[in-house]
Structures are given as structure tokens and as C-alpha cells.
C-alpha positions as CSV (number, residue, x, y, z in Angstrom):
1,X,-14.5,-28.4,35.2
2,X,-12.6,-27.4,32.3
3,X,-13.9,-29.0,29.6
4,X,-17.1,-27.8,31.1
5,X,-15.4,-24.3,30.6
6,X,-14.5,-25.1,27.0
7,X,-17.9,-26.5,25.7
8,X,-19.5,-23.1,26.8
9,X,-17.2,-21.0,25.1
10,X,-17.5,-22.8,22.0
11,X,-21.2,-22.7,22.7
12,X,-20.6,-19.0,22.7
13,X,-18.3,-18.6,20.1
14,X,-20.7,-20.7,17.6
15,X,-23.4,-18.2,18.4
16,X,-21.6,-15.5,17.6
17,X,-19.7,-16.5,14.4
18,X,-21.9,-14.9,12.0
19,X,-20.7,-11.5,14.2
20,X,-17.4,-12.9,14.6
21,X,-17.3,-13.2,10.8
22,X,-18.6,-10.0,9.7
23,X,-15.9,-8.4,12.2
24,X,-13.0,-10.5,10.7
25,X,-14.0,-9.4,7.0
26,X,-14.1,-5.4,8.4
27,X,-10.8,-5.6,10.0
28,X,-9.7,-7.2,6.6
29,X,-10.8,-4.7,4.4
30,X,-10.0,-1.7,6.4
31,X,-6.6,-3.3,6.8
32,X,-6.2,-3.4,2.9
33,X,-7.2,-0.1,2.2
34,X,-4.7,1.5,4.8
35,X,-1.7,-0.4,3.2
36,X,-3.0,0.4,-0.1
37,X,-3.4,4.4,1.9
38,X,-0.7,4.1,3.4
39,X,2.2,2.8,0.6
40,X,0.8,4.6,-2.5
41,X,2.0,7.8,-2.0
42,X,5.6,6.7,-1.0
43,X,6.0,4.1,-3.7
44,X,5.4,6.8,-6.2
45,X,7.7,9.1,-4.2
46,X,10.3,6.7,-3.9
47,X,10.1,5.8,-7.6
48,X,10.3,9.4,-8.6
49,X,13.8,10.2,-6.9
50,X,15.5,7.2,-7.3
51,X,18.5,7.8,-9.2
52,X,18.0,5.5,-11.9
53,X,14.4,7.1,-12.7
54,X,14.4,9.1,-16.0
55,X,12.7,11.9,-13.5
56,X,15.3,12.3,-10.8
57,X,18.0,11.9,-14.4
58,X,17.1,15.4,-15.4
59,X,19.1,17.2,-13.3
60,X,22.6,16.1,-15.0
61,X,24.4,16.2,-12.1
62,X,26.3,12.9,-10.4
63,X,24.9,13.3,-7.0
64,X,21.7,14.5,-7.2
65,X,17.7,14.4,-7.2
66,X,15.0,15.7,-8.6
67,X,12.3,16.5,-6.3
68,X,9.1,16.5,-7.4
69,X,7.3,19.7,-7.6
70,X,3.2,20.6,-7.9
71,X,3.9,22.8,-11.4
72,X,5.1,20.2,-13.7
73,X,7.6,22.5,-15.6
74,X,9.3,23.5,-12.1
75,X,12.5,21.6,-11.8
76,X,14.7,21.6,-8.0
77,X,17.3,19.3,-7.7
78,X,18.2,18.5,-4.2
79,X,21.9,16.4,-3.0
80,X,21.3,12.5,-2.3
81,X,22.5,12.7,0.9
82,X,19.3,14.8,2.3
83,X,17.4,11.7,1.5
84,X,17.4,9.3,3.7
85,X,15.6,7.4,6.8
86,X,15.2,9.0,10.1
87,X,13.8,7.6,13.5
88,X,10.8,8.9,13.4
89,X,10.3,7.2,10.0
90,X,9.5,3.9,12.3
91,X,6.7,5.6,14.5
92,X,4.9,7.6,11.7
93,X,3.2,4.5,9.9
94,X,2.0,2.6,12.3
95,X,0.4,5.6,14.4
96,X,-0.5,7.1,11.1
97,X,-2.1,3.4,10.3
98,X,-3.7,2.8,13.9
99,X,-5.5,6.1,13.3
100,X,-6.8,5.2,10.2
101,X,-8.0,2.1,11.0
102,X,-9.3,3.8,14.3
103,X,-11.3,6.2,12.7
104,X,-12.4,4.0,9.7
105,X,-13.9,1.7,12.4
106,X,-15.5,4.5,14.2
107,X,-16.9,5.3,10.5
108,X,-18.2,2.2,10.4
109,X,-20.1,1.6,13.4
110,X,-21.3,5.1,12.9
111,X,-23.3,4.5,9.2
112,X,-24.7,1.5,11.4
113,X,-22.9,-1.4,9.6
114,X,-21.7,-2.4,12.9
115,X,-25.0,-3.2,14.7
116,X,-26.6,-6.3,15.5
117,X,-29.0,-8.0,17.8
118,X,-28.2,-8.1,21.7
119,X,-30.4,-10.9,21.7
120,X,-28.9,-13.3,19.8
């Protein structure tokens, strides 16, 4: 009875694997592009007010960092110890990402990328 079971769910699957494919190269691209979304910004951030950075070095005080600013010539120096991570800082991303990648499907199937056959 099992084995039964088995062979026609690998019947299925086998069927299916060009779909099952397409869908596994999606997830993986939309999955890159919301890391690479998603890290950017805060890499650059992160690099910007570290204290060994020659940006966050032009304040000249022991102690502090400088934020950036939109102007380029505008220069606020803020203490080290107002940076730093919070709780919330471990449910942003992932909601942030799970709505990306929600949407970005939703994108998808839209444009019609998504649809296929019934038949097959």
C-alpha cells in the first residue's frame, strides 16, 4: 500500500518538475535580490559610522559618530552609545523580507510568468 503511495507521488512529482523547477529558480532569485535589498543599505550605513571609518573620524571627538547626512557638506556628530541594537531589530528584517518576497511573488504571477497548463 505504501510503496503503491510512493510510486504515485513520484509519478506526480516527475510530471511536474519542469513547474517544480521553474518555482525553485523564482524563489531563488527573489531570495537573492531581497538579501542583496535588504543588506545594502545597512552595510553602507554600518560602514559609514564605524569608528575606525575616515567618515565617522571627522568629528575629532573620542566618543563619537558622524551620522550621515543628505547635504554632503552638513556634518552631525552623534555619542556612540545611541547606536546600538534594539529588539525590534530581530522582527524588522524578516517581516520586512517576507513582504518583499510576498509582493515580488505576487509581481510575478501577476506579469503572467507564473502560469502554466492545468492539463499537464
Amino acid at each position: 500500500m505504501i510503496l503503491s503511495v510512493l510510486t504515485t507521488l513520484l509519478h506526480r512529482l516527475t510530471l511536474r518538475w519542469p513547474v517544480l523547477l521553474y518555482a525553485a529558480t523564482w524563489t531563488v532569485i527573489l531570495t537573492a535580490m531581497v538579501a542583496v535589498a535588504s543588506f545594502s543599505p545597512e552595510v553602507a550605513f554600518v560602514s559609514a559610522v564605524s569608528q575606525s571609518s575616515s567618515f565617522s573620524k571627522a568629528c575629532g571627538t573620542e566618543g563619537s559618530v558622524r551620522v550621515p547626512m543628505d547635504v554632503a557638506g552638513e556634518k552631525l556628530c552623534l555619542p556612540v552609545h545611541l547606536f546600538g541594537k534594539s529588539k525590534i531589530d530581530w522582527i524588522v528584517p524578516p517581516v520586512f523580507a517576507a513582504v518583499i518576497v510576498t509582493g515580488s511573488a505576487w509581481v510575478v504571477r501577476g506579469i503572467g510568468l507564473w502560469e502554466f497548463d492545468e492539463a499537464h
